[in-house]
Backbone as CSV, one residue per row, in Angstrom:
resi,resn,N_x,N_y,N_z,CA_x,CA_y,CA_z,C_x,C_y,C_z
1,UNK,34.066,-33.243,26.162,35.431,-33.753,26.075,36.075,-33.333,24.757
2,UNK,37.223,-32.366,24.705,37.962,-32.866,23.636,38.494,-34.559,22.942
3,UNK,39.090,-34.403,21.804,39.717,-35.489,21.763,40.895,-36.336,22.653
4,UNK,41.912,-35.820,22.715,42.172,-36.059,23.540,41.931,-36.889,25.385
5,UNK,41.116,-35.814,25.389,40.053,-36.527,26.604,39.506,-38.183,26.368
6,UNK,38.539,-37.515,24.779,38.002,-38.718,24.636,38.927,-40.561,24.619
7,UNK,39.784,-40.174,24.333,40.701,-41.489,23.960,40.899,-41.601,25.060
8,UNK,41.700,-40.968,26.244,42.229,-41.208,27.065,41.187,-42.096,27.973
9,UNK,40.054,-41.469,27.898,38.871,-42.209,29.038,38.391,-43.382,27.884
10,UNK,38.259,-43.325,26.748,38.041,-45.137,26.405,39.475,-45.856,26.717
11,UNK,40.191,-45.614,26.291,41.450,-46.737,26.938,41.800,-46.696,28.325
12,UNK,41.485,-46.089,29.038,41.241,-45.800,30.443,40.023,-47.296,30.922
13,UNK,38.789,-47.124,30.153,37.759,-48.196,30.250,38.152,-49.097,29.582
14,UNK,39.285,-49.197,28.471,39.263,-50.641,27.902,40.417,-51.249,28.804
15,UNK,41.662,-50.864,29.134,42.626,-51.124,30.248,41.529,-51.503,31.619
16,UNK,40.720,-51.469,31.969,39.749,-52.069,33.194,39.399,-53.283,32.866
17,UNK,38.929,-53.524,31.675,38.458,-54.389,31.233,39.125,-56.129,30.510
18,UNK,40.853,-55.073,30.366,41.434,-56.049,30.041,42.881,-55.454,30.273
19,UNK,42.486,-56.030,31.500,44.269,-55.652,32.683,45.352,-55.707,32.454
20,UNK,45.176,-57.047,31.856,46.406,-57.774,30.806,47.321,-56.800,29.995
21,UNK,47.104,-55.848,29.552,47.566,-55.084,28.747,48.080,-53.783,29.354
22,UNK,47.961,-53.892,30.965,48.227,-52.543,31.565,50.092,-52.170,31.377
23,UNK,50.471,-52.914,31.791,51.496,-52.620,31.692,52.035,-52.364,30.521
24,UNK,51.764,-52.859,29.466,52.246,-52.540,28.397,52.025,-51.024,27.592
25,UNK,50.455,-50.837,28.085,50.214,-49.533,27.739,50.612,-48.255,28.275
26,UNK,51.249,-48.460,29.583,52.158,-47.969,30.346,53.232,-46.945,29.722
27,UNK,53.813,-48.363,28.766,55.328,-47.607,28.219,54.473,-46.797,27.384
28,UNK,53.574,-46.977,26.712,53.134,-45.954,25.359,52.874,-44.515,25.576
29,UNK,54.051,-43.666,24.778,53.973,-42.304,24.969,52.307,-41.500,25.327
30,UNK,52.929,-40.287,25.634,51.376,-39.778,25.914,50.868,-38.933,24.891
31,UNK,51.458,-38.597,23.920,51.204,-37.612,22.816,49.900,-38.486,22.482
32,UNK,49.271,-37.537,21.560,47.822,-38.064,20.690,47.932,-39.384,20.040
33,UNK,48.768,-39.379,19.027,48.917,-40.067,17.684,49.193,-41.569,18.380
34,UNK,49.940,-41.742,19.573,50.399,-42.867,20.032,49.161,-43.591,21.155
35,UNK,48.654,-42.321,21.831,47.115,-42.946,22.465,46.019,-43.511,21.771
36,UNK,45.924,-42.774,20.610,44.417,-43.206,19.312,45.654,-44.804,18.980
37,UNK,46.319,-44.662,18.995,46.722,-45.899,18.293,46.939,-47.209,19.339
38,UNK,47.000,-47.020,20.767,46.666,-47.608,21.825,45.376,-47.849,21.928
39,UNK,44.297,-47.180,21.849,43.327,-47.283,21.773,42.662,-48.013,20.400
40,UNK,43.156,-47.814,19.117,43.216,-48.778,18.222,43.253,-50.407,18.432
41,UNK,44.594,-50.572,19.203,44.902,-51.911,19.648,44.276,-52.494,20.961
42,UNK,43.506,-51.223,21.470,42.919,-52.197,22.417,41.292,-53.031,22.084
43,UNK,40.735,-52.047,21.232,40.013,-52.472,20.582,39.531,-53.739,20.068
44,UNK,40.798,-53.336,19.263,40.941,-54.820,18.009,41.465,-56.236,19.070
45,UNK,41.804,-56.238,20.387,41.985,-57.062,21.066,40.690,-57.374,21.908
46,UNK,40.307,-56.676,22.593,38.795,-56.785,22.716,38.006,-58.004,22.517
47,UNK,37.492,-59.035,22.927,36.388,-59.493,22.994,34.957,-59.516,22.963
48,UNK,34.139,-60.020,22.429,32.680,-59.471,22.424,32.675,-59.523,23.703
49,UNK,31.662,-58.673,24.666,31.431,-58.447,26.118,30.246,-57.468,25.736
50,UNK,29.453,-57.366,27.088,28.811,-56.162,27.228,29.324,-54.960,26.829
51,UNK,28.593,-53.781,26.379,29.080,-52.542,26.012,28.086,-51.556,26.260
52,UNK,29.561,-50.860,27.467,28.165,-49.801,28.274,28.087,-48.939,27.534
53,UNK,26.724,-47.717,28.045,26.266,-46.522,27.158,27.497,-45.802,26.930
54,UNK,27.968,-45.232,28.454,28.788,-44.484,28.433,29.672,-44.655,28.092
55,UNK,30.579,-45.325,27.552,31.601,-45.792,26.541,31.147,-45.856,25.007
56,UNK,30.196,-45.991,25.010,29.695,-46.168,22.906,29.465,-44.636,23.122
57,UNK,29.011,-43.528,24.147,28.528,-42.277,23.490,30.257,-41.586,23.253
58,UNK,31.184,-42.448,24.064,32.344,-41.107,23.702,32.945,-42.217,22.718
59,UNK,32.820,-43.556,22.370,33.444,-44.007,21.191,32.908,-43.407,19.878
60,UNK,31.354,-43.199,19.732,30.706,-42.783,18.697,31.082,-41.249,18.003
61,UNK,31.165,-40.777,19.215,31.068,-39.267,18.970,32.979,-39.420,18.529
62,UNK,34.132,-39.525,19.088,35.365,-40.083,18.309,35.490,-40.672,17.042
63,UNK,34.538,-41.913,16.807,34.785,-42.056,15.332,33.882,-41.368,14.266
64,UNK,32.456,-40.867,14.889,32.036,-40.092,14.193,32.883,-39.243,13.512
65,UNK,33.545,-38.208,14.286,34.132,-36.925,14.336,35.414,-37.678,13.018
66,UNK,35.967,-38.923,12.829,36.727,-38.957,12.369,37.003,-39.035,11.074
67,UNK,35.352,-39.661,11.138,34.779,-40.229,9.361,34.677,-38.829,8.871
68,UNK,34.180,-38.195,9.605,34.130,-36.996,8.846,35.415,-36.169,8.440
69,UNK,36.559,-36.211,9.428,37.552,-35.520,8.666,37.911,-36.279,7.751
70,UNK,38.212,-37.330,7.917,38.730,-38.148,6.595,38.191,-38.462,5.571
71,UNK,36.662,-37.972,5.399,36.281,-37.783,4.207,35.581,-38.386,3.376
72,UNK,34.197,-38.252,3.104,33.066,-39.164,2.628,33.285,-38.906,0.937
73,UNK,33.410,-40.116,0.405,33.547,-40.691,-1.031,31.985,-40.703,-1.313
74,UNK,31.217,-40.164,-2.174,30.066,-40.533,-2.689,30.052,-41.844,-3.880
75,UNK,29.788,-42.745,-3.555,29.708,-44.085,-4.243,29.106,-43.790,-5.485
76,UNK,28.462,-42.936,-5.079,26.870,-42.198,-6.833,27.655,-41.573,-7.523
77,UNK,29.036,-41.180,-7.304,29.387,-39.935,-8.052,30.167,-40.326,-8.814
78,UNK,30.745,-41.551,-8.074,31.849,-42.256,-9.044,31.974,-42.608,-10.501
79,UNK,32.446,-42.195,-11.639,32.379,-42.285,-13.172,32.173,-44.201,-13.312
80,UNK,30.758,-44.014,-14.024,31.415,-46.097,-14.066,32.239,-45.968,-15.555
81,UNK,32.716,-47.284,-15.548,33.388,-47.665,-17.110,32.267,-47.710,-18.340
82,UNK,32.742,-47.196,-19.284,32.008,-46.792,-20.420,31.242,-48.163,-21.164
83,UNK,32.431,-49.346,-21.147,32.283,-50.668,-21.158,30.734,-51.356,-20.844
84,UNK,30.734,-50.925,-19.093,30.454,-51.471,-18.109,29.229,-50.221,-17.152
85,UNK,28.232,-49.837,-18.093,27.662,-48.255,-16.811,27.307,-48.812,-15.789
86,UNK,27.314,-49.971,-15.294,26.574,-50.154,-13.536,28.071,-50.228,-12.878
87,UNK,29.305,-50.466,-13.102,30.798,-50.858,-12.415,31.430,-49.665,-12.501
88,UNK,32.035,-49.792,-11.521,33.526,-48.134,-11.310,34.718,-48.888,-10.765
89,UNK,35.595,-48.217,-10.859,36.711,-48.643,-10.205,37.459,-47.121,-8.868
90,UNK,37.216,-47.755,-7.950,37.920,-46.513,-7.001,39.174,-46.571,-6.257
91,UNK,40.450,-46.119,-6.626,41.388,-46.334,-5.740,41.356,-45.657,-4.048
92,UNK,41.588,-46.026,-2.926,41.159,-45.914,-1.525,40.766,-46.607,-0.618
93,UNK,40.443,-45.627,0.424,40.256,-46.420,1.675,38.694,-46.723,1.563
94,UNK,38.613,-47.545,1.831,36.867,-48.088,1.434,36.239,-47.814,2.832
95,UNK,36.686,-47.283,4.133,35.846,-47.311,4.758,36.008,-45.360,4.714
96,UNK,35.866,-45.027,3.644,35.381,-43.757,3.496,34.323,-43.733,2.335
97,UNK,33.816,-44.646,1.607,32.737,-45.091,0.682,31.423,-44.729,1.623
98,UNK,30.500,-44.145,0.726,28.827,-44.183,1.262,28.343,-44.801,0.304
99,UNK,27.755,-46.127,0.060,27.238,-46.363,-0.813,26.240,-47.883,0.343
100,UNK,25.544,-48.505,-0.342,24.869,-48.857,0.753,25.340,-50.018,1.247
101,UNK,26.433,-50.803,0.797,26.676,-51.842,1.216,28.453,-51.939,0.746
102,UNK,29.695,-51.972,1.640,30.767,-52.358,1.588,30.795,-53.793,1.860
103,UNK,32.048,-54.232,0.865,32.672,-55.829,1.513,33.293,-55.903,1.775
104,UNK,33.524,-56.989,3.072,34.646,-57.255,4.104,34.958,-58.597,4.038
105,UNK,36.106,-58.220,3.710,37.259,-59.695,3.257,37.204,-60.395,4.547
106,UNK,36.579,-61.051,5.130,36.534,-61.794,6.530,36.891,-62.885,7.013
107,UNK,37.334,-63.095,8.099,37.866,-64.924,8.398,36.638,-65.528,9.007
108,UNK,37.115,-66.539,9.212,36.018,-67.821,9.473,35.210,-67.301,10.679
109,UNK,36.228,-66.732,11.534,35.133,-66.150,13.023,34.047,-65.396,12.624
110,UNK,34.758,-64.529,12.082,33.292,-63.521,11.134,33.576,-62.014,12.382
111,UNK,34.655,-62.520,13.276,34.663,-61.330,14.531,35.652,-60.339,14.197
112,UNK,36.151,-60.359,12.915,37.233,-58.976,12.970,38.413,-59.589,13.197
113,UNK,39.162,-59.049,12.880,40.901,-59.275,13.318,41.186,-59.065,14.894
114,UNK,42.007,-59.763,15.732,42.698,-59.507,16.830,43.918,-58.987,17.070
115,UNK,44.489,-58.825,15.392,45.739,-58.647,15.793,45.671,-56.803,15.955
116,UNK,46.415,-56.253,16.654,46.544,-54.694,17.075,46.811,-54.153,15.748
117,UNK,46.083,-53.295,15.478,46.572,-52.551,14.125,46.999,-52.848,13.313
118,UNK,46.534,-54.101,12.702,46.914,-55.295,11.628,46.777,-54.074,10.104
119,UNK,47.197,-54.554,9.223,46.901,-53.733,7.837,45.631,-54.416,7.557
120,UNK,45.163,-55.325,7.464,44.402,-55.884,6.578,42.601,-55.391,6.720
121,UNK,41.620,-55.610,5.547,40.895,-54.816,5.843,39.592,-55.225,6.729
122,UNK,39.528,-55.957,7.150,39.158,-56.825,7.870,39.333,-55.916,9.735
123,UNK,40.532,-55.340,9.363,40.800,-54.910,10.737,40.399,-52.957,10.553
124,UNK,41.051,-52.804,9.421,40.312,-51.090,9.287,38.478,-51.145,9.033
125,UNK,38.142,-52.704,8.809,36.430,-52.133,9.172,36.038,-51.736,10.226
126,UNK,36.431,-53.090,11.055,36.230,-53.188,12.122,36.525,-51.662,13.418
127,UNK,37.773,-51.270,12.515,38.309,-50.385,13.741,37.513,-49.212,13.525
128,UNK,37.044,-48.704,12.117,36.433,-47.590,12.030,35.040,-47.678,12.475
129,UNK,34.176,-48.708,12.203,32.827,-49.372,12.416,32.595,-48.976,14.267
130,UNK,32.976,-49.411,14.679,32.957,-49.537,16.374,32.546,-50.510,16.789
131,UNK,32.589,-50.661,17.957,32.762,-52.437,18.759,31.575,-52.747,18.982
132,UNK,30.379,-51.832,18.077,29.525,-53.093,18.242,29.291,-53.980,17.195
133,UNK,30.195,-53.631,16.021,30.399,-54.304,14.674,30.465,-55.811,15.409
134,UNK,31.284,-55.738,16.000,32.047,-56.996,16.831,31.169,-58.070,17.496
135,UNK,30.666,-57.037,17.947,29.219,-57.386,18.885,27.912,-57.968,17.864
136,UNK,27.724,-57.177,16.980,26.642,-57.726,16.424,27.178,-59.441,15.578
137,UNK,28.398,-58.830,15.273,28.940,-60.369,14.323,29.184,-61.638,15.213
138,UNK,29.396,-61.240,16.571,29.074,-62.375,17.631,28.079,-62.739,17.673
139,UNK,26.672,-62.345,17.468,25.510,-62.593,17.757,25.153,-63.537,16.677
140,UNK,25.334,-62.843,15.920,25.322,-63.748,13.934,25.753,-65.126,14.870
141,UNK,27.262,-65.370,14.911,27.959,-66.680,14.976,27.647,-67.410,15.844
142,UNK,26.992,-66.702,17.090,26.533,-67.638,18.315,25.630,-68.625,17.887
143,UNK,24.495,-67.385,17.015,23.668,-68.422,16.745,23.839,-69.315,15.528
144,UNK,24.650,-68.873,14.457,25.209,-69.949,13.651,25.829,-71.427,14.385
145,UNK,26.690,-70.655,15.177,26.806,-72.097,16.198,28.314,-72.855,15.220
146,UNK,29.014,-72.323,14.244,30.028,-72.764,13.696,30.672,-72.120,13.143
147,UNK,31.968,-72.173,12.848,32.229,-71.223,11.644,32.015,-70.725,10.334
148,UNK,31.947,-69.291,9.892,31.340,-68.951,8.634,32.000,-70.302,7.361
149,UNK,31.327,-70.841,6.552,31.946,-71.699,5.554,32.703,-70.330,4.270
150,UNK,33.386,-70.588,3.738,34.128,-69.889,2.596,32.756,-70.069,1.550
151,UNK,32.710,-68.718,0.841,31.932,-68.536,-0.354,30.443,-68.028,0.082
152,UNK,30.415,-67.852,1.457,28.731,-67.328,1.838,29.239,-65.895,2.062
153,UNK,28.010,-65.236,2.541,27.822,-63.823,3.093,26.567,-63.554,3.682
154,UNK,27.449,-62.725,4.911,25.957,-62.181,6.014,26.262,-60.678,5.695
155,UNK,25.093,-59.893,6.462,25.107,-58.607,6.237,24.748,-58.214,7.667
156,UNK,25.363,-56.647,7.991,25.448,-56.254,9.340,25.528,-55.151,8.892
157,UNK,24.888,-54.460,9.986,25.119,-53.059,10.108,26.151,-52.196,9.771
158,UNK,26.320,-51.152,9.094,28.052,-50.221,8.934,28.360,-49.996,10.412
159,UNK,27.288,-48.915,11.020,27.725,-48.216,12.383,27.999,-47.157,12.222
160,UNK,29.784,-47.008,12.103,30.322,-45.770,11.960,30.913,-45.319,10.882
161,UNK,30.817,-46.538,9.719,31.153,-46.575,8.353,30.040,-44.983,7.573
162,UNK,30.890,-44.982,6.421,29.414,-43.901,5.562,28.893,-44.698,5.175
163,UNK,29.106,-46.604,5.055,28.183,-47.251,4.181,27.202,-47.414,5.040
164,UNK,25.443,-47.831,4.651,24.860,-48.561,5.658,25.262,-49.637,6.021
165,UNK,25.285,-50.467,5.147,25.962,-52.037,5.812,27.138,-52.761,5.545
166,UNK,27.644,-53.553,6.014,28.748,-54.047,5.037,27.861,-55.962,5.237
167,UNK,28.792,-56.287,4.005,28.854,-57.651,3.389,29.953,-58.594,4.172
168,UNK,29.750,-59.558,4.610,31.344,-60.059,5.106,31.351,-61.552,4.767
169,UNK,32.505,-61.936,4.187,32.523,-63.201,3.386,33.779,-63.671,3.508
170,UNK,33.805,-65.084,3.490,35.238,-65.479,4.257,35.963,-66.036,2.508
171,UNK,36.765,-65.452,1.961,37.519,-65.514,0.691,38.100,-67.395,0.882
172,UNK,38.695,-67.860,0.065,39.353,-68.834,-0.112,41.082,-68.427,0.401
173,UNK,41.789,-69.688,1.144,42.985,-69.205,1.248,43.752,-70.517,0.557
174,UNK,44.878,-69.656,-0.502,45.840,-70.772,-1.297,46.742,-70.709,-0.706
175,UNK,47.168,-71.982,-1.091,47.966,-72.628,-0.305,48.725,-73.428,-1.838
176,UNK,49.679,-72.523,-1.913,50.427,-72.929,-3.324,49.902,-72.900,-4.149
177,UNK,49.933,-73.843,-5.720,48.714,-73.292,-6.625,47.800,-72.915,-6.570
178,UNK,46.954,-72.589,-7.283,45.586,-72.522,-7.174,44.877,-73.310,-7.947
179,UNK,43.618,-74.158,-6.833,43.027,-74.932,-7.579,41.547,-74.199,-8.299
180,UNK,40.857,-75.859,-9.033,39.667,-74.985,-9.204,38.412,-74.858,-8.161
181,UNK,38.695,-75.289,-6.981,38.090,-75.174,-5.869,38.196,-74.051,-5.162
182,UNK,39.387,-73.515,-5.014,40.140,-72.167,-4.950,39.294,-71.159,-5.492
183,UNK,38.914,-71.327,-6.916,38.704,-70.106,-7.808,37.020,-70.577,-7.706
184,UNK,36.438,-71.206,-7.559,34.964,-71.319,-7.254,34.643,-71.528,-6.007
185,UNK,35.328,-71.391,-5.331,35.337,-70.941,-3.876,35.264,-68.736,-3.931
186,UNK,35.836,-68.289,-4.962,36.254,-67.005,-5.059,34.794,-66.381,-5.783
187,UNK,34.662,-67.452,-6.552,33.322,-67.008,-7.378,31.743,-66.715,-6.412
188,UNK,31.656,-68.016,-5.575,31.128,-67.775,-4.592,30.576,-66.913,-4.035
189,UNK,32.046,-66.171,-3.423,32.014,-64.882,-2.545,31.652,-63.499,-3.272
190,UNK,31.934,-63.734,-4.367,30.982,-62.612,-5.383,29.659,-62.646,-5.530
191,UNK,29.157,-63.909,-5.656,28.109,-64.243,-6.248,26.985,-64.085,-4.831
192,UNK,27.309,-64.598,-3.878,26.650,-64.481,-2.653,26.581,-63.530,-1.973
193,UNK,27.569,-62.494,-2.004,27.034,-61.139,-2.012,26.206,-60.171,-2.984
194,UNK,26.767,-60.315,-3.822,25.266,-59.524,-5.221,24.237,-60.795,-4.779
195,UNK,23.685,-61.538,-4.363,22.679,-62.416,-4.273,21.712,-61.827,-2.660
196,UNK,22.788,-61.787,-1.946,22.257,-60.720,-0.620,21.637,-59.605,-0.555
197,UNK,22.472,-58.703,-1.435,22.425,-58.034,-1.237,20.998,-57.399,-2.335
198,UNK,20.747,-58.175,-3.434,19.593,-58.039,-4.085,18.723,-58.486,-3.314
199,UNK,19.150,-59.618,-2.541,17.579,-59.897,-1.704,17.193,-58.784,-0.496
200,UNK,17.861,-58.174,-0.576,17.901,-57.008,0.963,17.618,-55.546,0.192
201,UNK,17.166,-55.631,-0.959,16.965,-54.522,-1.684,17.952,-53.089,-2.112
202,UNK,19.515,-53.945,-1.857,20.542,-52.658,-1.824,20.456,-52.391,-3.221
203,UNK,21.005,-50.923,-3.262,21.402,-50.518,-4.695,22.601,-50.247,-5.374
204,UNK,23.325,-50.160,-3.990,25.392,-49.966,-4.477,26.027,-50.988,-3.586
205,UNK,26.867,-51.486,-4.163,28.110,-52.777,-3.291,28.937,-52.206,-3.651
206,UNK,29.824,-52.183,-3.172,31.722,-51.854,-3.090,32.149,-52.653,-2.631
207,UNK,32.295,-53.729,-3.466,34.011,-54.492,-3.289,35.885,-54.394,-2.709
208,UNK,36.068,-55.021,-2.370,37.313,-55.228,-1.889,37.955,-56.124,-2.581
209,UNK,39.252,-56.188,-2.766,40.110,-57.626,-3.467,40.169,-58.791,-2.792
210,UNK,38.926,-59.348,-2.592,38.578,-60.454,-1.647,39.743,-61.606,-1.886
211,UNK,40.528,-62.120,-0.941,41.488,-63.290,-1.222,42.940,-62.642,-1.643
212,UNK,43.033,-62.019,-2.127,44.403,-61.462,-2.584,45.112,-60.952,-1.432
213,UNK,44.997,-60.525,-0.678,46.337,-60.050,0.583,46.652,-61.662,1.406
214,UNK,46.258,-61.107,2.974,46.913,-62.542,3.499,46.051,-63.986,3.077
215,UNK,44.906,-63.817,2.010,44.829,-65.232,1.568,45.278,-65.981,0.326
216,UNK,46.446,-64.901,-0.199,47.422,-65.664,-0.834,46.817,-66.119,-2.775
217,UNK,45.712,-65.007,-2.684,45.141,-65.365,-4.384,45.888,-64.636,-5.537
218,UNK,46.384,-64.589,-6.359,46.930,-64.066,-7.159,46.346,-63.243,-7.815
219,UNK,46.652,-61.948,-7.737,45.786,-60.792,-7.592,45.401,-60.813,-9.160
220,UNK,46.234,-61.247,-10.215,45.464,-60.760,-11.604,44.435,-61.923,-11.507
221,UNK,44.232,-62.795,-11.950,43.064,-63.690,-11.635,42.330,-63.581,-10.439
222,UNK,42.421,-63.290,-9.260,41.315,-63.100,-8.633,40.267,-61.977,-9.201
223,UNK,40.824,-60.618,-9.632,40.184,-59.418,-10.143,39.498,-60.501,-11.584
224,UNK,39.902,-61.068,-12.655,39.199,-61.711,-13.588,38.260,-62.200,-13.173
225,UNK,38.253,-63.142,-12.391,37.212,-63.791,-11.138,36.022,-62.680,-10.850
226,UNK,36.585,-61.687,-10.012,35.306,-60.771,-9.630,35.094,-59.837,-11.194
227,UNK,35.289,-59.671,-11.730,34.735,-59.015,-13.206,34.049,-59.808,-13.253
228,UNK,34.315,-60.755,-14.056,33.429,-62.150,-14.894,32.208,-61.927,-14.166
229,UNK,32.397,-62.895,-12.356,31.043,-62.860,-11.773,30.137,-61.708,-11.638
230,UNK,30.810,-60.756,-10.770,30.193,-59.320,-11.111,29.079,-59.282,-12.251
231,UNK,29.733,-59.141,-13.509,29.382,-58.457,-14.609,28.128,-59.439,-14.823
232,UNK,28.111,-60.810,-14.515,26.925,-61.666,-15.026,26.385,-61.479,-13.904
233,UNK,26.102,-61.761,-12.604,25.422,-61.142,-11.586,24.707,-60.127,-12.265
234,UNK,25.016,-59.173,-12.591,24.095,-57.679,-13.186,23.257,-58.114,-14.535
235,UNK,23.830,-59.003,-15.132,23.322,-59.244,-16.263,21.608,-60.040,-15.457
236,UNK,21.120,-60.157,-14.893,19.991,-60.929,-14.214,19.066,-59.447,-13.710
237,UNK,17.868,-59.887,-13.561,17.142,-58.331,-12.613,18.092,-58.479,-11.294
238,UNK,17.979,-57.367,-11.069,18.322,-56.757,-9.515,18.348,-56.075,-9.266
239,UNK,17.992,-55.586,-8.324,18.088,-54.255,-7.559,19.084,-53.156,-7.548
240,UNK,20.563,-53.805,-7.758,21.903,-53.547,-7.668,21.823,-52.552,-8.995
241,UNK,21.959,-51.069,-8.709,22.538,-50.276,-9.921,23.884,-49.802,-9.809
242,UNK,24.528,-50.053,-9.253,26.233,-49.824,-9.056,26.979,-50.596,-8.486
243,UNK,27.687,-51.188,-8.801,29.131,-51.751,-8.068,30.292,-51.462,-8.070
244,UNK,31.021,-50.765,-7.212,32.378,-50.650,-7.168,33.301,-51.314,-6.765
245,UNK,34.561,-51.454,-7.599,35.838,-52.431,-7.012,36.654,-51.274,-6.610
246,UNK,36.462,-51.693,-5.213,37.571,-50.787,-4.567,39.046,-51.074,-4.364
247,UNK,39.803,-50.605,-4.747,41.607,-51.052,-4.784,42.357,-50.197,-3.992
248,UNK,42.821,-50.789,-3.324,43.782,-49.873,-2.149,45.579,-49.634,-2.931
249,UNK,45.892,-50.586,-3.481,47.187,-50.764,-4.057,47.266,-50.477,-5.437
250,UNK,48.472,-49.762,-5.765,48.792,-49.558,-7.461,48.671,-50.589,-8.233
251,UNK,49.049,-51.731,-7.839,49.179,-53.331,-8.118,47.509,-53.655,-8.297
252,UNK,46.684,-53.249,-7.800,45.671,-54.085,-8.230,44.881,-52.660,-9.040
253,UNK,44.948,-51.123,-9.025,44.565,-50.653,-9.425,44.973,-50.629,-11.107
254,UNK,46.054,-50.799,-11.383,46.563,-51.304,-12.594,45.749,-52.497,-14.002
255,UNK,45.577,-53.540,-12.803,45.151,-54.841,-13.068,43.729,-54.418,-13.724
256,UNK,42.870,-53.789,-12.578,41.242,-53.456,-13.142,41.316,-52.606,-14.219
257,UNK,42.014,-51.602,-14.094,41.626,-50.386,-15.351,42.372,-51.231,-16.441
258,UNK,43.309,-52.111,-16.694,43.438,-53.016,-17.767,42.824,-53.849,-18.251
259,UNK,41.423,-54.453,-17.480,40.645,-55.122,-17.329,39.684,-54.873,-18.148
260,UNK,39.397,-53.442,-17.725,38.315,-52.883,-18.267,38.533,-51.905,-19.696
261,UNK,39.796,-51.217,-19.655,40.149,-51.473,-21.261,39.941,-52.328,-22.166
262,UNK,40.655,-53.893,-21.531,40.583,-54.783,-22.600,39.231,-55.401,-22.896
263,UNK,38.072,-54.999,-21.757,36.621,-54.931,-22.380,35.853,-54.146,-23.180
């Protein structure tokens, strides 16, 4: 199958599966750019369910093919701060990182975003990862049997990520000020991932601005937050010889490299 092909026959199988959406996908042009992005949203709407072979070999071989054009970041290569030699700072898309463990800013389900082609990153893991990300994080929660609490972290497979695994941790959401429950709720989610992830023997984490988009943390203090913890986390044995804060926005890329100056 070309590409082309390929999309057309997964949203072909995901429209079977969830009818509901036929008509709508209907109106959506037929060019490429507007099918991958149909196919995006059907995805991310998706439910955990069975997932046949023949659908993961032409989803795999699609996002395979994609990670690769878009381009593998070596996590090892990254310059750390002079300050700081185990920390880097990388502006980008983090699900182009290889390093052995990414974090995913996650909600309470722990299942990924539903909304269709949401920005948030929560939904570009998920979408690049493939649906059995989805699948495996159902399995986690079934048997958790509740929702993830704020300030923990599980670990799951990448998939289709360059990382091996990612981290997923449900951030604190403010709700007007910020308290100090808020901000040790934030500490938490740092701390319980470098705590995982030393117990699982990783050697690189890449961070995300956990809490700062739709959970409303104020991005210069949240980044103080993950420095501080970070940096004492490392200060202990561990396994962990690199951590990167990954920043998607000028706004928070600003914030860290000032950060780390003023260290």
């Amino acid at each position: 199958m070309n590409r082309m092909e390929q999309i057309r026959y997964l949203n072909r199988i995901l429209l079977e599966e969830l009818p509901e959406y036929r008509s709508q996908a209907e109106q959506i042009p037929q060019e490429e750019a507007a099918q991958r992005r149909l196919l995006r949203s059907l995805m991310n709407l998706r439910p955990p369910m069975p997932l046949h072979k023949d659908f993961l070999e032409v989803q795999d071989a699609l996002l395979s093919a994609e990670r690769e054009e878009k381009g593998i970041i070596e996590g090892g290569a990254l310059l750390a701060s002079p300050a700081h030699p185990k920390i880097a700072i990388w502006q980008g898309d983090i699900t182009r990182l290889r390093v052995d463990a990414i974090v995913n800013a996650a909600n309470s389900t722990l299942l990924g975003c539903f909304c269709p082609c949401h920005g948030c990153i929560d939904n570009a893991i998920h979408s690049a990862a493939g649906l059995q990300l989805r699948d495996e994080c159902n399995r986690i929660m079934t048997a958790q049997g509740r929702p993830e609490p704020t300030g923990r972290a599980k670990l799951t497979r990448g998939y289709h990520l360059p990382a091996k695994y990612i981290l997923h941790t449900v951030g604190p959401i403010v709700q007007g000020n910020v308290t100090e429950r808020d901000r040790e709720n934030l500490r938490s989610c740092y701390r319980s991932c470098m705590e995982l992830a030393a117990e699982k023997g990783l050697e690189s984490v890449a961070f995300c601005c956990i809490s700062t988009g739709e959970f409303h943390f104020p991005n210069r203090e949240a980044a103080e937050i993950a420095v501080d913890t970070v940096t004492k986390s490392l200060q202990a044995p561990t396994s962990i010889r690199k951590v990167i804060f990954n920043v998607f926005k000028d706004t928070d890329a600003n914030i860290y490299r000032n950060l780390f100056r003023a260290n």
